[in-house]
Each structure stands twice: as C-alpha cells, then as structure tokens.
C-alpha positions as CSV (number, residue, x, y, z in Angstrom):
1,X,14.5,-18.1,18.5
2,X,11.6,-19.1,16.2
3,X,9.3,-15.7,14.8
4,X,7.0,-15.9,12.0
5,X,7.7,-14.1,8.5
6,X,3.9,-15.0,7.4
7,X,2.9,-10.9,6.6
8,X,3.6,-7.7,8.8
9,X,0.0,-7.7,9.5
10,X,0.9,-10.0,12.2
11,X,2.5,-7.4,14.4
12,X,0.5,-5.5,16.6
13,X,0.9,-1.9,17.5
14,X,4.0,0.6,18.3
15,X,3.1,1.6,21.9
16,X,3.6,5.4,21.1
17,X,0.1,4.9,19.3
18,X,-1.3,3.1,22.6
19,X,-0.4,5.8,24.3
20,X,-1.9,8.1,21.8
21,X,-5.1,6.6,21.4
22,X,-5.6,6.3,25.5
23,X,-4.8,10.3,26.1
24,X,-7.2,10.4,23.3
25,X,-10.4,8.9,24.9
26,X,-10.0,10.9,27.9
27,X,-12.6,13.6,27.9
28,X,-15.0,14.5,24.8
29,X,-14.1,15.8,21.4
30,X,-16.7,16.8,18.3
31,X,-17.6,13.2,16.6
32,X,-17.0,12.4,12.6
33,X,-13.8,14.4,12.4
34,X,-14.8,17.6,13.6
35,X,-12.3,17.4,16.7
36,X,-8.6,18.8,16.5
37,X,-6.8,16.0,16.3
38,X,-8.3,14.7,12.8
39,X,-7.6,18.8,11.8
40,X,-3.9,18.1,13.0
41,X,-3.8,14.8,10.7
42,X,-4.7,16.9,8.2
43,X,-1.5,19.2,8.5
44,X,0.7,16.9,9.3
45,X,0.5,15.2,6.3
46,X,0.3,18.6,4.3
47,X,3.3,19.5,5.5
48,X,5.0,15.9,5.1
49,X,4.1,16.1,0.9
50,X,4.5,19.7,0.8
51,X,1.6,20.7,-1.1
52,X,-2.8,20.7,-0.7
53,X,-4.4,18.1,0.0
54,X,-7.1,16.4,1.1
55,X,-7.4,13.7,4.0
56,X,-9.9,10.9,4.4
57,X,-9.1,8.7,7.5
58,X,-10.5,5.1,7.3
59,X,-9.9,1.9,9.6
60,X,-9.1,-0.4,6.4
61,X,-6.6,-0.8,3.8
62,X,-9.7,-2.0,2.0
63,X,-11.5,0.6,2.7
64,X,-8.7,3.1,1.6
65,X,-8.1,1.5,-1.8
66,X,-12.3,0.8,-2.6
67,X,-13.3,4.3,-1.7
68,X,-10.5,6.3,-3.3
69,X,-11.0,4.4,-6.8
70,X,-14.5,4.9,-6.6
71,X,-14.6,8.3,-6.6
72,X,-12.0,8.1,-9.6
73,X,-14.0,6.1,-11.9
74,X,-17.8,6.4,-13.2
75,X,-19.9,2.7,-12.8
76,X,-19.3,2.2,-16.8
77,X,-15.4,2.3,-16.4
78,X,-12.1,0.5,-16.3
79,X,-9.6,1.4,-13.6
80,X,-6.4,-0.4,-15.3
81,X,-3.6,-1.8,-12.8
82,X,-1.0,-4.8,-12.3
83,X,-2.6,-8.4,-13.6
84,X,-1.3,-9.2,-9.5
85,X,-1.9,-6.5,-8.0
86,X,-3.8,-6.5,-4.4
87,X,-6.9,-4.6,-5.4
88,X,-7.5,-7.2,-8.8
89,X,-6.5,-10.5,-6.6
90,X,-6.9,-9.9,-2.6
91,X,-10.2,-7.2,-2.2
92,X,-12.9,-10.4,-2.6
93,X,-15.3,-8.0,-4.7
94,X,-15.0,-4.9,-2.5
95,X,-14.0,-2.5,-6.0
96,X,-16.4,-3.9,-7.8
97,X,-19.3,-3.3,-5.3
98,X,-17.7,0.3,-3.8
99,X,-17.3,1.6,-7.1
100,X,-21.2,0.7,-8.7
101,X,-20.0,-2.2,-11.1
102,X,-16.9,-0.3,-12.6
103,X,-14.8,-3.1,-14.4
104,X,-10.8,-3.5,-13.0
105,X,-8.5,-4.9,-15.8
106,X,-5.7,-6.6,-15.1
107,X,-2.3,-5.6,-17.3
108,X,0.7,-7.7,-17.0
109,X,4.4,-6.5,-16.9
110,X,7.6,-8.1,-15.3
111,X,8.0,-7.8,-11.4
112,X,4.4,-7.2,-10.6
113,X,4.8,-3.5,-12.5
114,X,2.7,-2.3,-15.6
115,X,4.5,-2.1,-18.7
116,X,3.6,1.1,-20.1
117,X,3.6,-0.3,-23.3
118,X,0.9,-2.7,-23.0
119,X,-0.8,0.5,-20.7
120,X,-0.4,2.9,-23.5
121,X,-2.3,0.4,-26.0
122,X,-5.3,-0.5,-23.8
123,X,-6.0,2.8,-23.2
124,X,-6.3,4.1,-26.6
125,X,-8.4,1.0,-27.6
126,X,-12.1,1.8,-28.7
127,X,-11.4,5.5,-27.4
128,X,-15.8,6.6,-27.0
129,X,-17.1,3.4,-28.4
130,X,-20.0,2.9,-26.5
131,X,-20.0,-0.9,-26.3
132,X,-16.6,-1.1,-24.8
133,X,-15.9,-0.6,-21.5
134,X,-13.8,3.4,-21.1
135,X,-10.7,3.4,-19.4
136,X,-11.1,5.8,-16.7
137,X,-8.4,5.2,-14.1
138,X,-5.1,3.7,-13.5
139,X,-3.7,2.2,-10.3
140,X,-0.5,0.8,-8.9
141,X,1.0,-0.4,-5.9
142,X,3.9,0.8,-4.6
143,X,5.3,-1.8,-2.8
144,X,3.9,-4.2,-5.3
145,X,2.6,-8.0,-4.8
146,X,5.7,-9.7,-5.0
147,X,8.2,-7.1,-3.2
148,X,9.5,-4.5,-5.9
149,X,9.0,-1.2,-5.8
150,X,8.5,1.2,-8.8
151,X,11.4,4.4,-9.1
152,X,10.3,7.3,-9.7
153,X,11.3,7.3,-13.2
154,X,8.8,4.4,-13.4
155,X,5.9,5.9,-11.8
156,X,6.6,9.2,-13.8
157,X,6.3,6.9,-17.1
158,X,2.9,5.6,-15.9
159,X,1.7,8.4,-14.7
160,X,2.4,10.5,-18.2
161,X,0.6,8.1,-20.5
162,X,-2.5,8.3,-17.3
163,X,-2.4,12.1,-18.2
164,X,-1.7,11.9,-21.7
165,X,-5.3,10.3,-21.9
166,X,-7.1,12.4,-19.2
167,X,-7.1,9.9,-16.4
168,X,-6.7,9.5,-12.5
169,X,-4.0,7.6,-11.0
170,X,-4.7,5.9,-7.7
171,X,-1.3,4.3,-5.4
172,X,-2.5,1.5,-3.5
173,X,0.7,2.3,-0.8
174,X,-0.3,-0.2,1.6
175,X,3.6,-0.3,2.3
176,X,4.5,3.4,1.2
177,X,7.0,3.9,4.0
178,X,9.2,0.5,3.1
179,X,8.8,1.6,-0.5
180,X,9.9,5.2,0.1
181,X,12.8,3.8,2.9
182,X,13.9,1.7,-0.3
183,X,14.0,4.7,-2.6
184,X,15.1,7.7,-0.3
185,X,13.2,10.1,-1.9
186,X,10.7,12.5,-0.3
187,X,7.1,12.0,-0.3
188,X,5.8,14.1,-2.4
189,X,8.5,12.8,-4.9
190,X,6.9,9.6,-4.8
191,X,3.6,10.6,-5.0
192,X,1.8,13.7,-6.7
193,X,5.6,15.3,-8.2
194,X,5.3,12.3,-10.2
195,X,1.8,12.6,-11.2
196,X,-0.1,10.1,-8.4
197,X,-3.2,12.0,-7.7
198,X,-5.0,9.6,-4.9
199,X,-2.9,7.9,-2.5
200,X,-3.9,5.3,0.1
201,X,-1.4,6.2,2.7
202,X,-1.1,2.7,4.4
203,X,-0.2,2.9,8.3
204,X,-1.6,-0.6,9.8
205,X,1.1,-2.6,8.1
206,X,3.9,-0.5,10.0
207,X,2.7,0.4,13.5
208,X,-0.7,1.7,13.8
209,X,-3.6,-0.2,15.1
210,X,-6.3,0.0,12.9
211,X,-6.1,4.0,10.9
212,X,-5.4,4.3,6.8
213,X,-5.2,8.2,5.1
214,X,-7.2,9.0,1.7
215,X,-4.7,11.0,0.6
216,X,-6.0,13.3,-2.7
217,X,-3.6,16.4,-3.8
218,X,-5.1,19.1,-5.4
219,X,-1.9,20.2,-7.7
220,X,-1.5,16.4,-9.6
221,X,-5.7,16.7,-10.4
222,X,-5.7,20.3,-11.3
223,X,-2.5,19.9,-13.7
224,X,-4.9,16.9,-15.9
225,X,-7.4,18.7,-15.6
226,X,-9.7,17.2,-12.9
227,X,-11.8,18.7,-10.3
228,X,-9.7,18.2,-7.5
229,X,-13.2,19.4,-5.2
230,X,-15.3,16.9,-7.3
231,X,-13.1,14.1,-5.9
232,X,-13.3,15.5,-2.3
233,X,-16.9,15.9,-2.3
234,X,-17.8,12.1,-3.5
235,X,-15.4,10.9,-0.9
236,X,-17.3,12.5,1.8
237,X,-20.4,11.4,0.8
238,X,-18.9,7.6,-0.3
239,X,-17.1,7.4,3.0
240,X,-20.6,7.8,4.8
241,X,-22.4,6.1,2.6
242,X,-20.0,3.2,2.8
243,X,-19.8,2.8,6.7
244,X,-16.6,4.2,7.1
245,X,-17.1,7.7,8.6
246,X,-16.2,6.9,12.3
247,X,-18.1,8.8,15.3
248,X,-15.2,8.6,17.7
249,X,-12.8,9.8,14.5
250,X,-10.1,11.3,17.3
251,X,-9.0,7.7,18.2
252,X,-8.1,7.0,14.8
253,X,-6.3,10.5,14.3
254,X,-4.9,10.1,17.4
255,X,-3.0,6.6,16.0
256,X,-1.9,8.6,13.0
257,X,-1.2,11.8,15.0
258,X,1.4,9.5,16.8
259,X,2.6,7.2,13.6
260,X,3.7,10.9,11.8
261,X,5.6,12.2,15.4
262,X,9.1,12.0,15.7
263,X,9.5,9.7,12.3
264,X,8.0,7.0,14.2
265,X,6.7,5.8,10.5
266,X,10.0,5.7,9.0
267,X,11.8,4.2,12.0
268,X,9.8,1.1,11.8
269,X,10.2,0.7,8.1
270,X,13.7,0.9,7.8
271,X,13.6,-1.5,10.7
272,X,11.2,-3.8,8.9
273,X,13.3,-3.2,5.7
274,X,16.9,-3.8,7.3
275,X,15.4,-6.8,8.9
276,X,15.1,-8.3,5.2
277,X,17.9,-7.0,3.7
278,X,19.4,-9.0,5.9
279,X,17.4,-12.0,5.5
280,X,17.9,-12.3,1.9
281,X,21.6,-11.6,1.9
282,X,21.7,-14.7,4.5
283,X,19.6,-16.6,1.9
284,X,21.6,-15.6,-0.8
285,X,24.5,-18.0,0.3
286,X,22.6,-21.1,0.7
287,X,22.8,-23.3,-2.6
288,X,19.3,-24.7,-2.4
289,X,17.8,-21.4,-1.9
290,X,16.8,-19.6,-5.3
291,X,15.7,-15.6,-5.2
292,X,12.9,-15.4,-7.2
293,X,12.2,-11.4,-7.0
294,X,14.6,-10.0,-5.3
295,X,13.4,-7.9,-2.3
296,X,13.5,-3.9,-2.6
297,X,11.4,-3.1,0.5
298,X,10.0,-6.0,3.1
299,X,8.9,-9.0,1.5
300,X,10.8,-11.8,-0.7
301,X,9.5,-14.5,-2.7
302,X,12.0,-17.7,-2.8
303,X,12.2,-21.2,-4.0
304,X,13.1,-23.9,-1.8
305,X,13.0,-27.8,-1.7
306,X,10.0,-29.1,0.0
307,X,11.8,-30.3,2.6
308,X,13.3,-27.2,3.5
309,X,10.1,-25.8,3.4
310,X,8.6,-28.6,5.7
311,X,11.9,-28.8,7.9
312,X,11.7,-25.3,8.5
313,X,8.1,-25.2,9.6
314,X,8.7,-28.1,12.0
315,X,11.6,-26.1,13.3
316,X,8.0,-23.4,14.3
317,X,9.3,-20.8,11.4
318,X,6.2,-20.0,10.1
319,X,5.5,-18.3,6.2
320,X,3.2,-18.6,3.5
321,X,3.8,-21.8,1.1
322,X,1.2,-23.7,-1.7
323,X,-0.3,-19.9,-2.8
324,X,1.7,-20.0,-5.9
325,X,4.2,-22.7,-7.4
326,X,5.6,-25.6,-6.1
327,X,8.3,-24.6,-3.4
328,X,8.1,-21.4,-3.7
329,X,7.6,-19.2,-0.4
330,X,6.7,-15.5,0.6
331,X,8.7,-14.4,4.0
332,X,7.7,-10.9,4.9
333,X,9.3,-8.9,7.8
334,X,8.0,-5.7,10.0
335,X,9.0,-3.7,12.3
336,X,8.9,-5.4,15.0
337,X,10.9,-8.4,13.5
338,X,13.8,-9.4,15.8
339,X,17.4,-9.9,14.2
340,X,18.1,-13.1,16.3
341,X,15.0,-14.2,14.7
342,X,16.4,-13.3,10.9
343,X,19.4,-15.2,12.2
344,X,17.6,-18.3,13.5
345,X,16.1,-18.5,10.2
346,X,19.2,-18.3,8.1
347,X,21.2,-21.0,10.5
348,X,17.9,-23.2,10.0
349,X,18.0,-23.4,6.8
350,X,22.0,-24.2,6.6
351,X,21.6,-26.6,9.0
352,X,19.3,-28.4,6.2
C-alpha cells in the first residue's frame, strides 16, 4: 500500500464535519456570526480552556496567525519568534501587510524553539529609542517547524520574560491537538495558565474543512496588564477589514461545532500522532536512516541516501525532499494515515 507523508494538509475532511456543515445549510440563520451555532463555538471552547474568552472564526491558518498578531503589535513594532518558524518563513508577506509594516525578527534556538536567553537580550535592547524598531510581541509555535513541541515549563519561561517586559504572546497552534496529545496536559495548561494570551486554534490540519478559531483569553492579557477588550475590538474591525468575516459564518461553526463533539479533535490527533510514533520507531532500526529531530507530535525530519530517497519515491511514497539539506526528508502523518501504509513504508525502505 503506497500513501503520501508529504503534509496533513493533504487529507480531506472527517465526515462528522460533512455532515455538520450539510444540516447546517438547511434553512436560514443570521449572517456574520450572529446565528447560534458561531454562539455555541464560542462556549464550547470556553468551556474546553476553562476560562473567558474571545473567539474569532476564520477559513485560514494564515488568516488566524496575520490577524491575531496584528492586533498585538502597533505598525512601528517587532513581534519576536523562532528564526524557522512558519509565520517568518511560510506566510509570503501576509504579517507584514496584515499588521501595517510591523517588522517580524527571527531568534534562533535549538529544535526550532526560542532560547530565552537570546529572547531576554533582544527585548531589553534600545528599550524607547526611537530609531530602533520596539519589541512589541512574541510568538511561538507549538508544534514547531521541524516537529518538537515546547513543555509547558518551556512556554512558561517564554512567556515570563514576554510579561516581564509588558508584551503579548501569540501561539501559532496550527497543530495544537498533536502538540497537546504529545504533552497530556489540558488546554488551558498549554495555553493562557502558562501565559499565551492569543492563540490560533488550528482545526484544518486535523479534520475540518476549511474553519480556524482566534482564540484571545481575557485572564493571561488582564494579568500583563493589556486591555483584553482593546484586542477584541481591533479584531472585529481587522477581520472585516481584512476579508475574513464570512456571511454564511454557521457553515464554518458548524465544521468546528462538529471537530469539538465527542473529542473528534483529539481522536484524530492521537491517530495522526500514533501513526508516527510508529513510523519513526520503524525508521529507527534501519542503519541508513539517521533521525535528525526526533518527532514529539506528527512530523519527522530524517536523513537518507539519495537513493533511498529516489527508490522510495519510485516505489509512489511520496514526501517532501531538496527544501533543506542534501538527503534530508520531512514525512508528516494525519489522521487519516493508514498503518498498512506506515508499514509499507518501513518494509520499503529495508528492502533498500
């Protein structure tokens, strides 16, 4: 059995959210989230983090990241975040343009994660000078661009120095649910108990069509002193003003109505995750493969020879290769991932 491990984008929809977006276009409903099911997201996820909050539903994991760190950051600041993180190396110009020219610094750290060191020292640099550039908001991504996945202890670390200094912190959580699978904590232990104050809850990836959450807790702002209904207004207003309030909102609460039911979202992440665990345990055992990262969540990075890589493809595995150094492969799995498929990938690459 031959499957692709190219990105988890690549699989389409659970049908629970088919289902859910069908029994939603039936009849009328109030348009730009004024119906009851965007009110419902709304709880849902309030009682999933266990505190206030705010939600902001989107199409986009673009859109999610963009809007939430432009209403974090004035046009004159910094927003501070991984060297290879997604929102510094896979947005095109979409922060940039969302948030009015703001500049996005890149800080390196081992295993795509800030060191809080080098964090701690750019953001007391040139503290008011007017000529350089003001920090004004940190983000991180949690699962990060090569697999890991910060603890909690981690994010808490990050998130201290962020508060230390007055500033926002933004979680690009394009993966949340692998990342939180991985850690078995709760979600509000990965997010606003340990000091994340926006989150882009990140659905697509895992089972949903086409529906992202703006996620903004009131308690994490409040406690740094932030205007938690600041932040709520400009996202109302950005979200209009940048094309993403949707008429027909219901059919993309209705996908996330149906992704938070019966732990539909966790289901498929620990699917997606178990998928890989087993993949890289298989890979583990094969002399020519080398772990570069080794995978937390749903996505590995490893180095093979060439031709293993070609052999492999030919066999009609397919996976992304030539984006970063020689030999070197990303292999990412979902939740619809098949474990004959895992298999036929493992005995493929003995057989070389």
């Amino acid at each position: 059995m031959k499957v692709a491990f190219t990105s988890d984008n690549i699989a389409g929809a659970s049908d629970a959210v088919f289902h859910a977006m069908m029994e939603a276009a039936q009849g009328d409903a109030m348009p730009y989230g004024h119906d009851d099911g965007t009110a419902q997201v709304t709880a849902m996820l309030a009682e999933l983090f266990e505190c206030d909050l705010e939600v902001f539903l989107v199409s986009t994991g673009t859109a999610a990241n963009v809007l939430s760190i432009s209403a974090l950051t004035p046009p004159w600041g910094s927003v501070l975040c991984h060297q290879d993180c997604h929102l510094l190396k896979d947005e095109s110009t979409a922060p940039e343009f969302y948030a009015g020219g703001a500049r996005f610094v890149g800080i390196n750290g081992a295993d795509a994660k800030i060191d809080p060191v080098v964090l701690k020292n750019i953001i007391g640099q040139k503290k008011g000078d007017v000529h350089s550039c003001q920090a004004s908001a940190v983000s991180v991504s949690q699962v990060t661009e090569i697999g890991s996945v910060y603890s909690v202890a981690e994010l808490q670390v990050i998130t201290d120095i962020a508060k230390s200094a007055g500033l926002p912190v933004h979680m690009d959580g394009a993966r949340f649910a692998n990342a939180l699978i991985a850690l078995g904590c709760s979600p509000a232990e990965m997010t606003w108990k340990a000091g994340v104050d926006v989150l882009s809850f990140g659905a697509t990836k895992n089972g949903v069509m086409a529906a992202e959450a703006i996620v903004v807790f009131k308690s994490s702002l409040e406690e740094k002193g932030l205007s938690f209904e600041r932040v709520v207004q400009e996202l109302g207003f950005r979200r209009k003003r940048g094309g993403h309030l949707h008429s027909k909102m219901r059919l993309l609460s209705a996908q996330m109505q149906a992704y938070l039911t019966d732990d539909l979202w966790r289901t498929n992440a620990t699917h997606a995750n178990t998928m890989m665990a087993m993949l890289q345990d298989g890979l583990k055992e094969i002399p020519d493969v080398v772990i570069e990262t080794p995978a937390q969540a749903n996505m590995l990075f490893c180095r093979m020879p060439l031709a293993m890589i070609d052999y492999l493809q030919k066999e009609g595995f397919g996976f992304y290769t030539g984006r970063w150094e020689e030999g070197v492969i990303r292999l990412v799995t979902s939740f619809r991932t098949p474990k004959e498929g895992v298999q036929a990938f493992i005995d493929a690459a003995r057989r070389f």
